[in-house]
N, CA, C and O atoms as a Tinker XYZ file with bonds, in Angstrom:
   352  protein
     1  N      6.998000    2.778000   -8.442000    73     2
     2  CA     7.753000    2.603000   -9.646000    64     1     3
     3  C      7.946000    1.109000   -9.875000    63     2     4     5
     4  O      8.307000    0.201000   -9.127000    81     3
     5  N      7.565000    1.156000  -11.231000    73     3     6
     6  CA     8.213000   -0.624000  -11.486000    64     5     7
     7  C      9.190000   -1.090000  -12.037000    63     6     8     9
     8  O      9.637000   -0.488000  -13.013000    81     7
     9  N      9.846000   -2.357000  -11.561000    73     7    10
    10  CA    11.202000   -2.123000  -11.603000    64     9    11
    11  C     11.015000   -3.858000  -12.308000    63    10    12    13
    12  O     10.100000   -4.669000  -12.161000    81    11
    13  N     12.662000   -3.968000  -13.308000    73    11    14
    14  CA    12.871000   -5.570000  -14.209000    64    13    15
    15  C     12.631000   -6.438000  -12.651000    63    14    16    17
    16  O     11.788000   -7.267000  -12.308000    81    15
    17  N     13.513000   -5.962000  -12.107000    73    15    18
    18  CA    13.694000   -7.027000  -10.785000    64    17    19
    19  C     12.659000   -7.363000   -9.670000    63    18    20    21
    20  O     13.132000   -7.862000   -8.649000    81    19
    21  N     11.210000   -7.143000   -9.725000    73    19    22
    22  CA    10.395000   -7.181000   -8.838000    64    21    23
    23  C      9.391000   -7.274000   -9.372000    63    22    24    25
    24  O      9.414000   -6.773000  -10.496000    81    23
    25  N      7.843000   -7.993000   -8.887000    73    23    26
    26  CA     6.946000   -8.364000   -9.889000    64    25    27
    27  C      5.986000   -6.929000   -9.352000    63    26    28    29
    28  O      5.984000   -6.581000   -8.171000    81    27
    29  N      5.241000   -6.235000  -10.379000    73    27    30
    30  CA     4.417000   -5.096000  -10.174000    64    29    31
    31  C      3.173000   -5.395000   -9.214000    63    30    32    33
    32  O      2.299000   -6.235000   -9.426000    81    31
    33  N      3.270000   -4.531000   -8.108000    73    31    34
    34  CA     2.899000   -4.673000   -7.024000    64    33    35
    35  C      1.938000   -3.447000   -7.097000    63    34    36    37
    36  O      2.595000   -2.588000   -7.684000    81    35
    37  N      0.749000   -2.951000   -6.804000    73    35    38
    38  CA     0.327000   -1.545000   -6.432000    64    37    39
    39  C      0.474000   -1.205000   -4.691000    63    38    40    41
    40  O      0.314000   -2.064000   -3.824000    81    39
    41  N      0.769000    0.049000   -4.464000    73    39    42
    42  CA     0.841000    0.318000   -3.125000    64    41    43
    43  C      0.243000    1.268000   -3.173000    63    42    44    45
    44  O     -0.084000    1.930000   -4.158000    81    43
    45  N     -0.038000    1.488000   -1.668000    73    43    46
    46  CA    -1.360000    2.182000   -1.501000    64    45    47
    47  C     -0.844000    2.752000   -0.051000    63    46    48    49
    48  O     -0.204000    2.058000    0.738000    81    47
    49  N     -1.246000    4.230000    0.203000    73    47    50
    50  CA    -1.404000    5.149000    1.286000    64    49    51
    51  C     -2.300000    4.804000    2.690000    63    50    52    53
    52  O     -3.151000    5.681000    2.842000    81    51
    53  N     -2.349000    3.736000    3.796000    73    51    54
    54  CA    -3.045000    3.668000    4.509000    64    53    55
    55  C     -2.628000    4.433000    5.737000    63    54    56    57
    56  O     -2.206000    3.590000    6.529000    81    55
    57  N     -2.553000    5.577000    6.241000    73    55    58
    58  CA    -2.584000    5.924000    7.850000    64    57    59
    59  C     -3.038000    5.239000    8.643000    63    58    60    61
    60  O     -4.038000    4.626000    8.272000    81    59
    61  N     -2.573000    5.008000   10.035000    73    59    62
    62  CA    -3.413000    4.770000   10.795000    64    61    63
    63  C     -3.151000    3.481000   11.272000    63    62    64    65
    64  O     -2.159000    2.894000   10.840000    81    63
    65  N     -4.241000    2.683000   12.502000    73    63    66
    66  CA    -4.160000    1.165000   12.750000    64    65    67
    67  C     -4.369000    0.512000   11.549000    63    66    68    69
    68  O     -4.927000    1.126000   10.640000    81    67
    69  N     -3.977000   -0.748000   11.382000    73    67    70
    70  CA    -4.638000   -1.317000   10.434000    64    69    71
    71  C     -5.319000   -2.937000   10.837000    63    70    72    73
    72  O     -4.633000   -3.816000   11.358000    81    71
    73  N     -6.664000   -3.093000   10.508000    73    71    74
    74  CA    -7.195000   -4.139000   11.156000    64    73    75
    75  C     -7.000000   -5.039000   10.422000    63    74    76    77
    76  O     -6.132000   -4.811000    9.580000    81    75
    77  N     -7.807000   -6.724000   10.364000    73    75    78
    78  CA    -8.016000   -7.316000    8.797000    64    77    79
    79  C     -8.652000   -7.319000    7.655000    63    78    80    81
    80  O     -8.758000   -8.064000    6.681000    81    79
    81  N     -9.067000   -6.262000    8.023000    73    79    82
    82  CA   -10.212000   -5.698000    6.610000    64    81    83
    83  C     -9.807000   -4.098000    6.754000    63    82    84    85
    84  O    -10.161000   -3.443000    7.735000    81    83
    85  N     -8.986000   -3.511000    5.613000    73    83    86
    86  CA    -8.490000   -1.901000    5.441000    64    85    87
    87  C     -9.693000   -1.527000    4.237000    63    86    88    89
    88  O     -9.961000   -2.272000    3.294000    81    87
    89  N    -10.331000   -0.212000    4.508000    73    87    90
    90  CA   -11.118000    0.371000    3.543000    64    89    91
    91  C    -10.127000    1.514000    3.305000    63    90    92    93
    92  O     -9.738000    2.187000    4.259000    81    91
    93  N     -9.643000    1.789000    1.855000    73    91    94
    94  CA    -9.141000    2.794000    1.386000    64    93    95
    95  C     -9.853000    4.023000    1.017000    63    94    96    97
    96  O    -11.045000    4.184000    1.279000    81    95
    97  N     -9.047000    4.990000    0.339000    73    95    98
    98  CA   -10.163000    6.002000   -0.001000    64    97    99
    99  C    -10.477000    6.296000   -1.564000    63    98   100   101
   100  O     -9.802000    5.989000   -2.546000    81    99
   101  N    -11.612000    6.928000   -1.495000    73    99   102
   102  CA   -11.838000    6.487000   -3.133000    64   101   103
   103  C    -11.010000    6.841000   -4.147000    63   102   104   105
   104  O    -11.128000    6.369000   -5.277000    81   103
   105  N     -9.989000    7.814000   -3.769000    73   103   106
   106  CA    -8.715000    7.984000   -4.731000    64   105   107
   107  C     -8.047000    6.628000   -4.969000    63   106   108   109
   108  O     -7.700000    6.209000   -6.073000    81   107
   109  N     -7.885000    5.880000   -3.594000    73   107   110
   110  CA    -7.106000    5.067000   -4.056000    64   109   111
   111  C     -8.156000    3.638000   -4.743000    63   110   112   113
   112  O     -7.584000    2.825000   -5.469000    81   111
   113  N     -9.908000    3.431000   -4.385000    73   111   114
   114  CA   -10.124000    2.874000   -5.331000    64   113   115
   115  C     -9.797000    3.329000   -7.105000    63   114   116   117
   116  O     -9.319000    2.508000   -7.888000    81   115
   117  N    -10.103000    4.553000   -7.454000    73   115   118
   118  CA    -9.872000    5.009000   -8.616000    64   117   119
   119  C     -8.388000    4.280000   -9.150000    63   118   120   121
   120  O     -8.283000    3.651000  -10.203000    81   119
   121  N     -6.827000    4.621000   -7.758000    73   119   122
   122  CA    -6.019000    4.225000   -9.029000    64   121   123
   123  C     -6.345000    2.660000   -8.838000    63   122   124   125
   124  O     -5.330000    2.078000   -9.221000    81   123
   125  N     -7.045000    1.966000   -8.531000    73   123   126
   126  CA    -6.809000    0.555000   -8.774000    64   125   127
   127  C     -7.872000    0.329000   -9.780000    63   126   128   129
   128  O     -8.136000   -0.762000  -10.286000    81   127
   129  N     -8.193000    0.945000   -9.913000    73   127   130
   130  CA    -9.470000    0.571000  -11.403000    64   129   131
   131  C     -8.635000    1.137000  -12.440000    63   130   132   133
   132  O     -8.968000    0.763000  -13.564000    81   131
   133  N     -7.570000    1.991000  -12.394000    73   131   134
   134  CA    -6.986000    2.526000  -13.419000    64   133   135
   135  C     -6.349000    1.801000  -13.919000    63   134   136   137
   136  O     -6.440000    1.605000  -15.130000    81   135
   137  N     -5.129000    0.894000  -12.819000    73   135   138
   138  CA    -4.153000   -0.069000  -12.697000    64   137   139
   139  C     -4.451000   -1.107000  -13.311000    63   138   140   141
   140  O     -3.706000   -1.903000  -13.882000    81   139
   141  N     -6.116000   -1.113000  -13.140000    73   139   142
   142  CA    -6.773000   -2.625000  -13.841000    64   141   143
   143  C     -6.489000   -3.921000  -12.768000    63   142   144   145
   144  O     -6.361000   -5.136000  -12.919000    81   143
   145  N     -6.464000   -3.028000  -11.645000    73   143   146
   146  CA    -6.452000   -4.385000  -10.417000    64   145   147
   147  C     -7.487000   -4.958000  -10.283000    63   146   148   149
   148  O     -8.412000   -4.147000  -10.343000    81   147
   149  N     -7.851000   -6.055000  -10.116000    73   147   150
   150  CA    -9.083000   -6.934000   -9.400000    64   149   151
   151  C     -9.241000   -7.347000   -8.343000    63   150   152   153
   152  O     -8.479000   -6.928000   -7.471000    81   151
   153  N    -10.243000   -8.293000   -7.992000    73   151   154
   154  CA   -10.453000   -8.785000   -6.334000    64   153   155
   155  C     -9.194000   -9.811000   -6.673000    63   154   156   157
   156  O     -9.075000  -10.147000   -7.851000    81   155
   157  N     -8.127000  -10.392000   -5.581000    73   155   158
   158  CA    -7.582000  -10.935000   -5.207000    64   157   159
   159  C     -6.211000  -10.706000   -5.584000    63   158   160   161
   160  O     -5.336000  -11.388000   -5.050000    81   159
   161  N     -5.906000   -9.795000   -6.472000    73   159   162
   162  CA    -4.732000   -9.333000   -6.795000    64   161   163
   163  C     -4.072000   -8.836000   -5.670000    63   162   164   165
   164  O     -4.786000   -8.247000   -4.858000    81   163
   165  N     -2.866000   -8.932000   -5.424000    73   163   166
   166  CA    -1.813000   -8.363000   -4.182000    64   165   167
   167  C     -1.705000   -6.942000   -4.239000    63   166   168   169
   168  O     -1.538000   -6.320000   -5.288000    81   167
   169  N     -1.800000   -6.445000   -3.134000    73   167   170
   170  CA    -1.205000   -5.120000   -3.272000    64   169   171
   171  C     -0.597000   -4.807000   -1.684000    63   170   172   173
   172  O     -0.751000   -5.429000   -0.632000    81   171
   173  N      0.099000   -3.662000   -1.984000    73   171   174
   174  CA     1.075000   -3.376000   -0.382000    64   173   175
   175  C      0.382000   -2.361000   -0.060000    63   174   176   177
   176  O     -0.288000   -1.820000   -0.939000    81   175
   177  N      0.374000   -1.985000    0.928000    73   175   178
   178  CA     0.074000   -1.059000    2.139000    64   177   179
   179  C      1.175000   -0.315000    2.818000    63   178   180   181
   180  O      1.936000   -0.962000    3.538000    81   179
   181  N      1.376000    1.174000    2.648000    73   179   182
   182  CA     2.573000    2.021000    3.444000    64   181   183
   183  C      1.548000    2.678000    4.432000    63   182   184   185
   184  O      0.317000    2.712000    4.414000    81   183
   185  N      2.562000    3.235000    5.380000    73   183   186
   186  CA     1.251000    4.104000    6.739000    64   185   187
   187  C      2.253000    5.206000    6.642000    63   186   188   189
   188  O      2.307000    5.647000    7.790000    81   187
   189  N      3.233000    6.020000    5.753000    73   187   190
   190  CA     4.099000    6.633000    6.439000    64   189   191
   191  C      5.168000    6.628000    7.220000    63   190   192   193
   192  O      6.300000    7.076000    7.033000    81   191
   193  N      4.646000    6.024000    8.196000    73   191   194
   194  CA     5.657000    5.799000    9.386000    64   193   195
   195  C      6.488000    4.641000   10.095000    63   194   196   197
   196  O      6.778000    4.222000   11.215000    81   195
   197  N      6.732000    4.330000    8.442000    73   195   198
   198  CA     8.031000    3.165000    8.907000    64   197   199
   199  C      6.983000    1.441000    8.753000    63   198   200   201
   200  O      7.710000    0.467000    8.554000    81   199
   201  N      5.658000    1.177000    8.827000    73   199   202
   202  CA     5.129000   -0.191000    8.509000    64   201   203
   203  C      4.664000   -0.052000    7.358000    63   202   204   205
   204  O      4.164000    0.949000    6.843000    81   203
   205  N      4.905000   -1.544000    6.758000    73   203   206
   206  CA     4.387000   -1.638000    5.438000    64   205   207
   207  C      4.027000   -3.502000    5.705000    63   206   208   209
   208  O      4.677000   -4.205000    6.479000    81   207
   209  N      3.036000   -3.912000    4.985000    73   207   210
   210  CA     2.284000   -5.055000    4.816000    64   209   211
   211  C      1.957000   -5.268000    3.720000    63   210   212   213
   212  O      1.808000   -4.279000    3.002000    81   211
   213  N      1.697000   -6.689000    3.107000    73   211   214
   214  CA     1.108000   -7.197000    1.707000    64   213   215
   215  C     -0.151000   -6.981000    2.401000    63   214   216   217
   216  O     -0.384000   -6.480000    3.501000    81   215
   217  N     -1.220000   -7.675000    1.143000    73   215   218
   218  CA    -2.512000   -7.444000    1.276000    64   217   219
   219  C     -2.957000   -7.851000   -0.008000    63   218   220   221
   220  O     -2.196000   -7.924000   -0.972000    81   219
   221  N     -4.600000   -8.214000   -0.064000    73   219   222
   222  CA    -5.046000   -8.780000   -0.967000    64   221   223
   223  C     -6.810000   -8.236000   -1.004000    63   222   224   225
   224  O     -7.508000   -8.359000    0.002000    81   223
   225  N     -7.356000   -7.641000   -2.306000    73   223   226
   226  CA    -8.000000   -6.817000   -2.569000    64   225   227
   227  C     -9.269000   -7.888000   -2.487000    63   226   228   229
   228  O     -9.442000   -8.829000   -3.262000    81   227
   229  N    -10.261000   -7.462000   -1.174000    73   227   230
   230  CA   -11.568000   -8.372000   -1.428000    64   229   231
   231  C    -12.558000   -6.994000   -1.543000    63   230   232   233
   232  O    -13.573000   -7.111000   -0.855000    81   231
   233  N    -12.505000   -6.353000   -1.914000    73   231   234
   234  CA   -13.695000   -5.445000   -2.709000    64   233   235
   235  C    -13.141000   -4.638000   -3.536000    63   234   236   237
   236  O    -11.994000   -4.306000   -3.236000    81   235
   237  N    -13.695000   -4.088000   -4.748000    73   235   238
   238  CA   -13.527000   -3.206000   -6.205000    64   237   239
   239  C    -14.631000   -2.703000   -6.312000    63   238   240   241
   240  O    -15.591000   -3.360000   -6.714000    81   239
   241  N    -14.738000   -1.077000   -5.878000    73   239   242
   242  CA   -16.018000   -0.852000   -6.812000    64   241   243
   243  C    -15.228000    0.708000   -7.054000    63   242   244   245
   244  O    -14.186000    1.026000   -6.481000    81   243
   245  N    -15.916000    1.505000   -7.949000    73   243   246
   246  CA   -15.679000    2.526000   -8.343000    64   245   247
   247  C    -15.298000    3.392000   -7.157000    63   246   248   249
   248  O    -14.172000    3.876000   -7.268000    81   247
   249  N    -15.875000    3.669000   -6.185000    73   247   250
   250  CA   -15.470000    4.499000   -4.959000    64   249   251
   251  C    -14.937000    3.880000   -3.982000    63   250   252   253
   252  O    -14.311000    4.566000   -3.174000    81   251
   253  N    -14.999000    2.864000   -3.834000    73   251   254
   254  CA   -14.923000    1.713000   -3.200000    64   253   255
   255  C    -13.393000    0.801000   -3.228000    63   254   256   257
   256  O    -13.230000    0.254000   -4.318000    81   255
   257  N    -12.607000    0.629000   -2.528000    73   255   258
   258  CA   -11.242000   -0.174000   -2.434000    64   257   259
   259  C    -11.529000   -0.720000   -1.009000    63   258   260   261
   260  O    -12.054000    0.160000   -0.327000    81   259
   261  N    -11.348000   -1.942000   -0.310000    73   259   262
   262  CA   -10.899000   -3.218000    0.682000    64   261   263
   263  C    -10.440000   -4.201000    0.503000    63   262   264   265
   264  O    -10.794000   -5.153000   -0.193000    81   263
   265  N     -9.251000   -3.964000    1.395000    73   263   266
   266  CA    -8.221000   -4.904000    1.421000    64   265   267
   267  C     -8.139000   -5.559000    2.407000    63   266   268   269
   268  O     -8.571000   -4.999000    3.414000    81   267
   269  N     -7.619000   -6.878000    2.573000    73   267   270
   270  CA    -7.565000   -8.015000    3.456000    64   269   271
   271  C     -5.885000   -7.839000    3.876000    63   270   272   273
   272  O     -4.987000   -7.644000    3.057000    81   271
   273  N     -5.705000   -7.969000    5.453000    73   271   274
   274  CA    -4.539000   -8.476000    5.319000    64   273   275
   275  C     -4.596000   -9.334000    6.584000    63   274   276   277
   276  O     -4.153000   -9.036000    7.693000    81   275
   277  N     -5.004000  -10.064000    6.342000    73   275   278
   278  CA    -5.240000  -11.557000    7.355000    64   277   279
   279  C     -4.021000  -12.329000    6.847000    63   278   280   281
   280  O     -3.631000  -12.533000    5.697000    81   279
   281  N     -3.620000  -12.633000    7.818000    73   279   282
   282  CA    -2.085000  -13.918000    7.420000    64   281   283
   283  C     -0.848000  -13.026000    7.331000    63   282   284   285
   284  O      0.257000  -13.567000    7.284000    81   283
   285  N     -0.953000  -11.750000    7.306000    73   283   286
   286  CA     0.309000  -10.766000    6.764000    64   285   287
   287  C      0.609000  -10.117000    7.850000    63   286   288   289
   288  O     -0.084000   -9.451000    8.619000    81   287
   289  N      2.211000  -10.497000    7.825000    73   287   290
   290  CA     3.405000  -10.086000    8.805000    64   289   291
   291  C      3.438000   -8.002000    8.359000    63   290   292   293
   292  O      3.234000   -7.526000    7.243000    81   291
   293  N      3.719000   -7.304000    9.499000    73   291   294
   294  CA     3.732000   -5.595000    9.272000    64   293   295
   295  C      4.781000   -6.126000    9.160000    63   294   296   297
   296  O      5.104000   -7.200000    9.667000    81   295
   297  N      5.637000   -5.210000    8.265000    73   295   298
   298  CA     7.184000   -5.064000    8.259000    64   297   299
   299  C      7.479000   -3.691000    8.761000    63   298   300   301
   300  O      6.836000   -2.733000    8.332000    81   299
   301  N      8.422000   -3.550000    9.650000    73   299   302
   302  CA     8.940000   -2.439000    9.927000    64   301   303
   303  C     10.294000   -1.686000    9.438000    63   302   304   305
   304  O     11.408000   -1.905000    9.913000    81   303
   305  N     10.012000   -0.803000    8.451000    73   303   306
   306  CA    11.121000   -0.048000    7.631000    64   305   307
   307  C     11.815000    0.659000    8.552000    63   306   308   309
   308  O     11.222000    1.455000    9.281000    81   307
   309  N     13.193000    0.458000    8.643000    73   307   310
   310  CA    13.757000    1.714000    9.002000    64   309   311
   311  C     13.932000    3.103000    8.097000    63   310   312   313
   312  O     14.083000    3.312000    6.893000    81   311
   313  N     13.837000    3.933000    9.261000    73   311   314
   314  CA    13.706000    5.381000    8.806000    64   313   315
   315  C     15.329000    5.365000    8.077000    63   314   316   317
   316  O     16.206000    4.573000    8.423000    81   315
   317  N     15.482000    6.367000    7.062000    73   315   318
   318  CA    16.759000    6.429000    6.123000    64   317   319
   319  C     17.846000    7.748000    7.424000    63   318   320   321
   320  O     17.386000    8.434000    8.337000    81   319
   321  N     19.101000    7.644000    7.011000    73   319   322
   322  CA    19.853000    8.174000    8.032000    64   321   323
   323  C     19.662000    9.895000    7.706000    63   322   324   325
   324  O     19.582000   10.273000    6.537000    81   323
   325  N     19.604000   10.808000    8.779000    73   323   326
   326  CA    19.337000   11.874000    8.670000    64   325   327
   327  C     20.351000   12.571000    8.211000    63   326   328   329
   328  O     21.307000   12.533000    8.985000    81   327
   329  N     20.623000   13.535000    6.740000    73   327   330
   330  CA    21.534000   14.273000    6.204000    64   329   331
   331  C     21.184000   15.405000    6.470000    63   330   332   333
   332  O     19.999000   15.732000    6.545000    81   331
   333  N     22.005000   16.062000    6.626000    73   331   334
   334  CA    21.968000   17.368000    6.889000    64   333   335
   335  C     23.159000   18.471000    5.538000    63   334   336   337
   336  O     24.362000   18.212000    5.504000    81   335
   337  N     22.642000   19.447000    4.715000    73   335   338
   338  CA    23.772000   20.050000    4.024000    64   337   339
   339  C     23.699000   21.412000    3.988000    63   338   340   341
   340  O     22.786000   22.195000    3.723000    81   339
   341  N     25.061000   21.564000    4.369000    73   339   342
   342  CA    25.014000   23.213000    4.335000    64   341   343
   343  C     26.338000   23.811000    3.463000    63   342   344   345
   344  O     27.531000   23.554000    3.622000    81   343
   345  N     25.669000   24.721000    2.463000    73   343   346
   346  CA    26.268000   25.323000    1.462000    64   345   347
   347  C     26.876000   26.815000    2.166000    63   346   348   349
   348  O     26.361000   27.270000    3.188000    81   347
   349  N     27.984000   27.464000    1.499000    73   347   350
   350  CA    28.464000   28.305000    2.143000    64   349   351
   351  C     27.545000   29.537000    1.437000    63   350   352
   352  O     27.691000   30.703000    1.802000    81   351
């Protein structure tokens, strides 16, 4: 979601290790051709499980998405506090 207060970022679904060169999958090349992203434009990286990293797009092709994240710190999200609700 894009928000007044933050500059539009695309993020993207990576599982897994991540090396300095991430190949996405062609869904996620598709939304970046949708997005109208190009080579060197920023984009973030989530794994699910709590890391997230910037990154910077050195390939575009139709099936095709790779991302660089050479120089980029993982950030580690904390998990949100566990609620529990029970209705009578």
């Amino acid at each position: 979601m894009e928000r007044a207060d933050r500059a539009p970022v695309g993020t993207f679904y990576a599982p897994g290790a991540w090396g300095p060169l991430v190949e996405l999958s062609e869904g996620a090349a598709h939304h970046a051709t949708v997005k109208r992203l190009s080579l060197g434009d920023p984009v973030r990286l989530t794994s699910g499980d709590g890391r997230r990293v910037r990154a910077t797009i050195t390939e575009l092709a139709k099936k095709r998405l790779v991302v660089s994240t050479v120089g980029e710190d993982v950030e580690l999200i904390a998990a949100p506090s566990h609620v529990e609700l029970w209705a009578p």
